[in-house]
N, C-alpha and C positions, 0 to 999 in steps of 0.2 A: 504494500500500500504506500500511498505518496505519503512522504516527511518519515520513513519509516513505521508506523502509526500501525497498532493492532486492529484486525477488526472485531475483537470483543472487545465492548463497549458493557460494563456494567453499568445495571439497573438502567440501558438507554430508553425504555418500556418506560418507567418511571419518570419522566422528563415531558416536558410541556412540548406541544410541536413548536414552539419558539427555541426552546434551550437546544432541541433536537437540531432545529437546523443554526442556531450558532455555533454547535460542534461541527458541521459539516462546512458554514462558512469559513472556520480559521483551518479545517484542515488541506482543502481544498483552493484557499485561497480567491473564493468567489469573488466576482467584481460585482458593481453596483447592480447592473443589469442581471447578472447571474442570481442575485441574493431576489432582485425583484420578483424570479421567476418562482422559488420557494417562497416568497412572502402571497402568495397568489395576482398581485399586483402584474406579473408581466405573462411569459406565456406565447402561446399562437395567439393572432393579431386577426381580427376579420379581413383583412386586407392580405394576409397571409394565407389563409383560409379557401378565398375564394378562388385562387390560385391552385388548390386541392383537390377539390371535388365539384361536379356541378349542382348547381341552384341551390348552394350552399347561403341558410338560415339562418345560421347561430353557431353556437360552440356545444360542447359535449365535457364535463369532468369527468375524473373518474380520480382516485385517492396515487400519490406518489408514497412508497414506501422505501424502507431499507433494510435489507436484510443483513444482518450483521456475523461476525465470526467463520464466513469464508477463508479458507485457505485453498487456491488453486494450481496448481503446479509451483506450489511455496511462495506463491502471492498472498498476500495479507488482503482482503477485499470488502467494502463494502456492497452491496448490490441495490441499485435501484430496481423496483418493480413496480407494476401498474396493475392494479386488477382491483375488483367491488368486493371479492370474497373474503370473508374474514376467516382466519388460521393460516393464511396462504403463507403470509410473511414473517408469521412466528415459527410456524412447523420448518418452514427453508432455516431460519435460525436456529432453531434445536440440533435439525441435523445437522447442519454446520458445524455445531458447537460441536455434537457426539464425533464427529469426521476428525477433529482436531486430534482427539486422541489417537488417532491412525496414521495423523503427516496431513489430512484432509486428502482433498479432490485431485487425479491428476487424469489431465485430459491430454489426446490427440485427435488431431484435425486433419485430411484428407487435402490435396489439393480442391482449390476452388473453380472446378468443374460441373459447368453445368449441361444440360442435354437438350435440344432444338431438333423438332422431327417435321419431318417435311413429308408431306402424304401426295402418292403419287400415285392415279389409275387410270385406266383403260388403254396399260399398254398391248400392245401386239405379244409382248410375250415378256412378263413380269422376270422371271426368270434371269434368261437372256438381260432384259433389260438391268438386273442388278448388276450383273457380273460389268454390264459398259460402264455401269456408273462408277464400280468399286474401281475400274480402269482409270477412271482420271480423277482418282479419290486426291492427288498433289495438284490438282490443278481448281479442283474445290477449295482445297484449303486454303488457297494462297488468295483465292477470290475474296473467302469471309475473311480473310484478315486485312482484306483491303476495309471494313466497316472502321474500324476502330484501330487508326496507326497507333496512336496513343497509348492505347491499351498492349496493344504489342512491343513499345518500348519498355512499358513496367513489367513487360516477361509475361503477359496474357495472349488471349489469343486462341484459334483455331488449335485445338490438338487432333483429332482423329474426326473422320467418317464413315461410319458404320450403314449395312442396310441389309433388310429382310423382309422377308413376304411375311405377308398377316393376310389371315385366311378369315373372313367376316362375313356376314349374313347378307352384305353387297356385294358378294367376291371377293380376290384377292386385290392386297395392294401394296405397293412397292413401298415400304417408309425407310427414304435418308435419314439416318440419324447424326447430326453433328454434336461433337463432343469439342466446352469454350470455356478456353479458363478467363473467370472477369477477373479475378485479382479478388481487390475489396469490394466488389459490389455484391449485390444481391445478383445478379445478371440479367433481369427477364428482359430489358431493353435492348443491350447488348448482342442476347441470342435471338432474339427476336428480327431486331436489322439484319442479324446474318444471315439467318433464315429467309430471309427476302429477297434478299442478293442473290442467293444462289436458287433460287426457284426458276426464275426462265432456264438458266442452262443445265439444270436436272432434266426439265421437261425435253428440253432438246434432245440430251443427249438418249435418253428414256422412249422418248416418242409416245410417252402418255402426258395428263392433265393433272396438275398441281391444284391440290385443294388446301388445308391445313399447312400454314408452317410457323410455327411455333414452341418455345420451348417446354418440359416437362417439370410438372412441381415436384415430380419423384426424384431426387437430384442425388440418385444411392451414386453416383462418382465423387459427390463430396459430402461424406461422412465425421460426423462428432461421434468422439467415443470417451468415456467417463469412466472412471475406477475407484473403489473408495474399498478400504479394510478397515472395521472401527472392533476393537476387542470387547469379546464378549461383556467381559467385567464393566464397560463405560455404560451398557443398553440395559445394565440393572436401573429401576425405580420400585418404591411404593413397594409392593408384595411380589412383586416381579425380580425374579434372579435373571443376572445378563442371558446364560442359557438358555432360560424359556425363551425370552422376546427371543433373543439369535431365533430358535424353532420356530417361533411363529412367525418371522418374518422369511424366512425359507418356506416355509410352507404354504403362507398367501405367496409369494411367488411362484412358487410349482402349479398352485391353479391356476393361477392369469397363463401362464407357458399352457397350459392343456385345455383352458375353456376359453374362448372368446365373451360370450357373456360378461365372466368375469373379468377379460381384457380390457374392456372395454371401458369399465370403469378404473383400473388399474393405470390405464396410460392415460384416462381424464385426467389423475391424478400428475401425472407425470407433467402433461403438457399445463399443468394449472402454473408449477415454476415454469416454463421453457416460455410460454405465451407471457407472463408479467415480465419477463423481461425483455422481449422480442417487444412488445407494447413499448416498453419504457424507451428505449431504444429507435422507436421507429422504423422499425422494420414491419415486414409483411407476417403477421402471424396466420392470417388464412392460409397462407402457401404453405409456413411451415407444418400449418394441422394438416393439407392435405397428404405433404408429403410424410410426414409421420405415420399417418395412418394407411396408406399405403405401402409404406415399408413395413408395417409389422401384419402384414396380412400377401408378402411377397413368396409364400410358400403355399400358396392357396389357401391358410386357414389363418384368421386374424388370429394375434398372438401376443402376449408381452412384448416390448420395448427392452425392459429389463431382468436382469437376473439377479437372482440373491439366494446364496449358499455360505454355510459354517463351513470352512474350509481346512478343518481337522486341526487346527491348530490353536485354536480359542481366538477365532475370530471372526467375522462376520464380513465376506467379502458381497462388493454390490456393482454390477456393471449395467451402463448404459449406452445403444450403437443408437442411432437416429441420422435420419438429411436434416442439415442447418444451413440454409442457401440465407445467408446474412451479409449486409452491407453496412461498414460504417462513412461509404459517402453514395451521395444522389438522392432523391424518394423522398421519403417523409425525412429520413436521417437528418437531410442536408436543409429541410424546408424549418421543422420544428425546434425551435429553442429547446426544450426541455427536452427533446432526443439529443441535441447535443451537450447540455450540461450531464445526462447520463452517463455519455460517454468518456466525460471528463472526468465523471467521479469514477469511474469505472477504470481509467490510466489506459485506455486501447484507444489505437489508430488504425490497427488492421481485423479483418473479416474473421482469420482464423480466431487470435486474440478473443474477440468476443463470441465467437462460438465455441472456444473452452469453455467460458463461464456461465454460456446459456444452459450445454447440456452437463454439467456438472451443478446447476442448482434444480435441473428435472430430476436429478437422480437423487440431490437431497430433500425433492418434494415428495420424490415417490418413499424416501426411509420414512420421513415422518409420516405420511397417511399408515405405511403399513405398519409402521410401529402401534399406532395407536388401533388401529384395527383387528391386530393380532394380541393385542392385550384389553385394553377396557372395552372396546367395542367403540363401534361409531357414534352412537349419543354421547358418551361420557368422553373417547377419542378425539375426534371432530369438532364436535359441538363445541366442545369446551377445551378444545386444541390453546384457542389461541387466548385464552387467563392463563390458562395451567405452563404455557411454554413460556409467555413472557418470565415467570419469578424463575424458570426453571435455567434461561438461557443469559438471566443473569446472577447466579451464584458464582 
């Protein structure tokens, strides 16, 4: 964390939201404007706004929080998140807290690769037609990299083109698949232009008609992965010995892995951290629930996100794989003040950067649900997560 500065914050729970955000003005060093935006005084601007979205009416609040006592690949962090639900941002601090005992969160990040499909039919002979196309697959790439010189001096850029037949209730049809590293961005603009560039001379070379060309929110070429061991002895509470919780929270995991039902709500959980921070952020959280949810159901049957086993040694190991197509510049990122004081308090300037810290507080969203599920149950768990976690996360 910036100035070296922990992020447990005792009794920060206890603290007025003024005291709360004079600790984050001195540590952060906010400017007048930046304090504005925590005083509710500043913010998006209707003038900013309507530059957003169409036939835009008004503004929309929603609560800024902080989740405190992150450690992330030995970062010290505080986390801003956005969300109306309450426990959201105490249960991320619990576990946080519990991860501490383990070294906390360490995450890796995939290159920032995203996928743009280009749908092509009524060739003469799909087939045939793939094989001309994967023929001047160097001479594709070098077209899409004409979109964005720019991006290909920061090392982004067209990497591969891929293609196959998809066999559908319209027939078959030829989909180019391009594979486009943005760098920092989220990409969808990016792959989007490319994909448009290269549609007449697919078509040509194809001898079929380009419908679709657009990028995919399933973004499984650029992956967040999360890892957390917290010993057994730290997950002891109340009548609960570290052991049982360890068991119960292996065991709600073994059914989310085998029933979708229960996945279902399992990964709600998950994405409740991954979306408050992708919200605070300003980033695109629809994209990344679509592509979440589609990556845990890529083996034909929906499934967990994460895993959680006692790993024989008195400890409680917990992983999470997920797509995190995130940008920290363009979009709302670049439009939104309070997207970018996030990012400040946050210490990242790059895409991966903040997609460690997304999918390692899904992962500390998903211990707290399941902790408190696999022991008090959801009314007394849940309900009453966020009293019971506040005095807890600051002892």
């Amino acid at each position: 964390m910036q100035n070296g500065l922990e992020s447990h914050i005792p009794n920060f729970y206890q603290l007025t939201p003024a005291e709360r955000r004079e600790i984050i003005i001195d540590r952060y060093a906010l400017t007048v404007a930046e304090q504005a935006l925590l005083n509710n005084a500043g913010g998006l601007q209707l003038e900013q706004a309507e530059q957003m979205i169409e036939n835009m009416v008004g503004l929309y609040r929603l609560p800024l929080g902080l989740a405190t006592n992150f450690i992330i690949n030995g970062r010290e962090l505080l986390v801003p998140m956005v969300i109306e639900e309450p426990s959201v941002v105490a249960g991320a601090s619990l576990a946080a807290k519990l991860a501490r005992a383990g070294g906390g969160f360490i995450a890796a990040i995939d290159a920032p690769v995203m996928l743009g499909q280009i749908q092509v039919v009524d060739t003469p002979d799909p087939w045939t037609a793939r094989v001309d196309l994967l023929a001047h697959r160097a001479e594709l790439l070098a077209l899409a990299d004409e979109v964005d010189p720019i991006l290909q001096q920061l090392g982004g850029g067209a990497r591969d083109l891929q293609a196959y037949i998809l066999e559908t209730a319209a027939g078959p049809m030829l989909i180019a698949q391009l594979h486009y590293d943005v760098r920092d961005a989220m990409g969808a603009n990016a792959v989007n232009t490319a994909c448009e560039r290269l549609a007449p001379r697919i078509a040509e070379l194809t001898g079929g008609q380009v419908y679709l060309r657009i990028l995919s929110n399933l973004a499984d070429r650029r992956l967040a992965r999360a890892r957390v061991r917290i010993p057994e002895s730290a997950l002891a509470f109340g009548d609960f010995s570290g052991a049982d919780v360890a068991r119960g929270i292996e065991l709600a995991g073994a059914f989310a892995a085998a029933d979708p039902y229960r996945a279902a709500t399992h990964n709600k959980g998950i994405m409740n951290g991954v979306d408050a921070v992708v919200l605070a952020t300003g980033n695109d959280w629809r994209a990344i629930e679509a592509g979440a949810h589609a990556y845990a159901a890529r083996e034909g049957q929906y499934t967990s996100l994460s895993t959680w086993r006692r790993d024989g040694t008195g400890q409680l190991a917990g992983t999470l794989e997920l797509p995190l197509a995130l940008g920290t510049i363009g979009g709302a990122t670049r439009v939104h003040p309070t997207a970018q004081l996030a990012l400040k308090i946050l210490g990242v300037q790059r895409a991966a950067e903040l997609a460690a810290i997304v999918v390692s507080v899904g992962l500390a969203q998903n211990l707290a649900a399941l902790r408190a599920l696999a022991t008090e149950g959801i009314q007394r768990g849940h309900m009453r997560l966020h009293a019971r976690a506040r005095q807890q996360v600051s002892d």
